[in-house]
N, C-alpha and C positions, 0 to 999 in steps of 0.2 A: 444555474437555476433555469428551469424551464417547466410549463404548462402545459397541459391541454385544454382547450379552448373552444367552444361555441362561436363562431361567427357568422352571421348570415347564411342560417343554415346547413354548415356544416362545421366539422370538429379539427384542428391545428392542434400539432405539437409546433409550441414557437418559443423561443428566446429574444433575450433583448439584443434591439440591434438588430433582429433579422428582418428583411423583406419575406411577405406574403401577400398573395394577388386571391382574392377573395371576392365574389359577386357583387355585383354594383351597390354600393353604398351609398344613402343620400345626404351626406356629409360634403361638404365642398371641398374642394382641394386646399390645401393647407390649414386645414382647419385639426382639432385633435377626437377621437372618437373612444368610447370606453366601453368595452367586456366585460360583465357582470357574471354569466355566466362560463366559469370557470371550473372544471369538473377536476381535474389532478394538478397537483403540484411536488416539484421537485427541487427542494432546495440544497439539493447535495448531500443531504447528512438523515432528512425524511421526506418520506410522500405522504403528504394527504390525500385522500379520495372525500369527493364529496357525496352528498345523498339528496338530490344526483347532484348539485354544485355545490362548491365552498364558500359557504357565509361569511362575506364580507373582503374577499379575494374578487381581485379584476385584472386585468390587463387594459393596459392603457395605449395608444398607438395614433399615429399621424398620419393621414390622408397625402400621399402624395401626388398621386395622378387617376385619372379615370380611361380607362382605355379598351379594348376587345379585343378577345381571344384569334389565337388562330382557327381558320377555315376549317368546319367539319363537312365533310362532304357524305350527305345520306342518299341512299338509293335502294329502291323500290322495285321488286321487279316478278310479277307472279309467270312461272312458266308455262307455256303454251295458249296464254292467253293475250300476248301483244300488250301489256302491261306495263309499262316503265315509266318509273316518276326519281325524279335528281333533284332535290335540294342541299343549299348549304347553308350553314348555320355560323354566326361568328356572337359568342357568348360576351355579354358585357359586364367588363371586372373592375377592381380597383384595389388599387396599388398601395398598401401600407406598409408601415414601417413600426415595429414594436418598439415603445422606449421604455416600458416599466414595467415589472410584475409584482402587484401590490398582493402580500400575503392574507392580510388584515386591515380592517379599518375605511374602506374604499366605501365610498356610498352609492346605494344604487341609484340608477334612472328614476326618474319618478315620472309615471305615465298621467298627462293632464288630465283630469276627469271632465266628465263634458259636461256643457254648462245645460243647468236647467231651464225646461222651458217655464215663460212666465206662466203666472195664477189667470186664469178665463175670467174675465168679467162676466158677472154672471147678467143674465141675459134678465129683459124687461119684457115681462109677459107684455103681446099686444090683444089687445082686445078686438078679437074676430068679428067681421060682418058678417051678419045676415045671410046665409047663403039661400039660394032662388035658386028653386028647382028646375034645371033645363027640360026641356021637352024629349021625349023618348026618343033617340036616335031610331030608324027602321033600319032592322039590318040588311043588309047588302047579299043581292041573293049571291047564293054558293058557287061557285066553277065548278064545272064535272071536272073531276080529277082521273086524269091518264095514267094508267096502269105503265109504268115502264117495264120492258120485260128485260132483264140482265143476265148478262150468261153466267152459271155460275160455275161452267169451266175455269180450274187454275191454270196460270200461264205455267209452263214449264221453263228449269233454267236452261236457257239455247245456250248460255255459255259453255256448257258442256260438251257441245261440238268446239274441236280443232276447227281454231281460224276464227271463231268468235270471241270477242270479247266485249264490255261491261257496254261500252257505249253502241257498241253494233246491236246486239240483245234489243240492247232500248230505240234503237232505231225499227226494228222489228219489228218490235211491240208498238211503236204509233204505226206503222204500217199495216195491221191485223193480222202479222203473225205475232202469237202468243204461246202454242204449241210445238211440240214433236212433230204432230201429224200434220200439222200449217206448213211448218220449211219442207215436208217431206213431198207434199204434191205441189209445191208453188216451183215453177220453171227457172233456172238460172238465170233466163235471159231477165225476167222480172225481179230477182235478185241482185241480177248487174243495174238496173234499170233505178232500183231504192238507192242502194249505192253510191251512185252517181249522184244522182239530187241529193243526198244528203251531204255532197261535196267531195273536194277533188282529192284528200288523205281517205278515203275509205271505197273513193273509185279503181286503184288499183289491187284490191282487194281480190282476192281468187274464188268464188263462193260455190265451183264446178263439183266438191265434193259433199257439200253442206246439206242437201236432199239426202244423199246415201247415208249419211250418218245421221241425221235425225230419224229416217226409216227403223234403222238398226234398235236405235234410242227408244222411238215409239213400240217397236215391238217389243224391249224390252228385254235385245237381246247385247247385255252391258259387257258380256266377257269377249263377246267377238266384236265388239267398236275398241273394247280397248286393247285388244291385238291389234285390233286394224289403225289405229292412233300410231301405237306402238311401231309399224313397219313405216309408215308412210310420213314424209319428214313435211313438219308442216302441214298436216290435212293437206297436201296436193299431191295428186297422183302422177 
């Protein structure tokens, strides 16, 4: 005899006697836990299907241990943009042990209902003083208010130039370049010079080709930067 089975969000085929490792359950170890929802059963001779579970069918099982998964290793990594991110991941499970598959008669969970809140005593009008009229506040004369003027140039994405990437952009952009045509007439050496001050992982950085391709970019000319991407490894010439 054997089931399909709903457990902590996902579906088992299990029998009795078998071990399954199943997402963490807040069940203590050694303690017993029950499945209500139970979608198929197979008793050798028929199967019910339920709609969508079987009324009054559970599976019953014992908490043996709590423990986690093997190490997933994930990795992240956008090309030509100096991009890489590594994590791992280790899922927390727990270890049961099927003892019974109740066909009929099994009772369900019954979820506590929450308790109500109490009745408000209903409140005691107070009887309000007198209110006295304050004297007219003079209003406070106005500030001349300063016209800010904002540019409403949009930044361009500089990650589009080979050799930048997400954080170097944004280092850009507090430095007042925000444009194509900003990296395109701003000198290497003051390139080298942000770089730097923005610390010692972005000071070895190559930034020699980073004008020529935003040039290409600002004019607008995208089939010959992406030739030119294309030959040259690494935006370094």
């Amino acid at each position: 005899m054997y089931a399909i089975v709903e457990m902590a969000g996902q579906q088992f085929k299990v029998a009795k006697d078998q071990k399954v490792y199943v997402h963490r359950l807040q069940t203590e170890e050694g303690k017993k836990v029950t499945f209500n929802n139970v979608l198929l059963l197979d008793d050798g001779k028929n199967i019910t299907i339920g709609a969508p579970a079987i009324d009054g069918a559970a599976v019953e099982a014992k908490v043996i241990k709590h423990l986690r998964g093997d190490k997933i290793i994930v990795f992240h990594k956008k090309r030509r943009k100096g991009y890489r991110k590594k994590n791992g991941h280790r899922q927390s499970l727990t270890e049961i042990i099927i003892e019974s598959i109740v066909a009929k008669g099994a009772k369900k969970s019954v979820k506590a209902e929450p308790r109500k809140a109490a009745p408000k005593k209903e409140a005691v009008a107070k009887v309000a003083a007198p209110k006295v009229k304050a004297a007219p506040k003079k209003a406070a004369p106005k500030k001349a208010t300063v016209k800010k003027t904002v540019s409403k140039a949009k930044p361009d994405d500089l990650k589009k130039v080979e050799g930048i990437g997400p954080k170097i952009a944004e280092i850009f952009n507090n430095a007042g370049i925000l444009t194509f045509a900003d990296l395109a007439k701003t000198p290497v050496k003051k390139l080298e010079t942000i770089l730097a001050e923005a610390g010692s992982r972005y000071a070895s950085k190559n930034p020699g080709s980073w004008p020529k391709q935003a040039k290409m970019a600002a004019d607008g000319k995208w089939d010959e930067l992406k030739k030119w991407q294309d030959e040259v490894k690494g935006g370094i010439e």
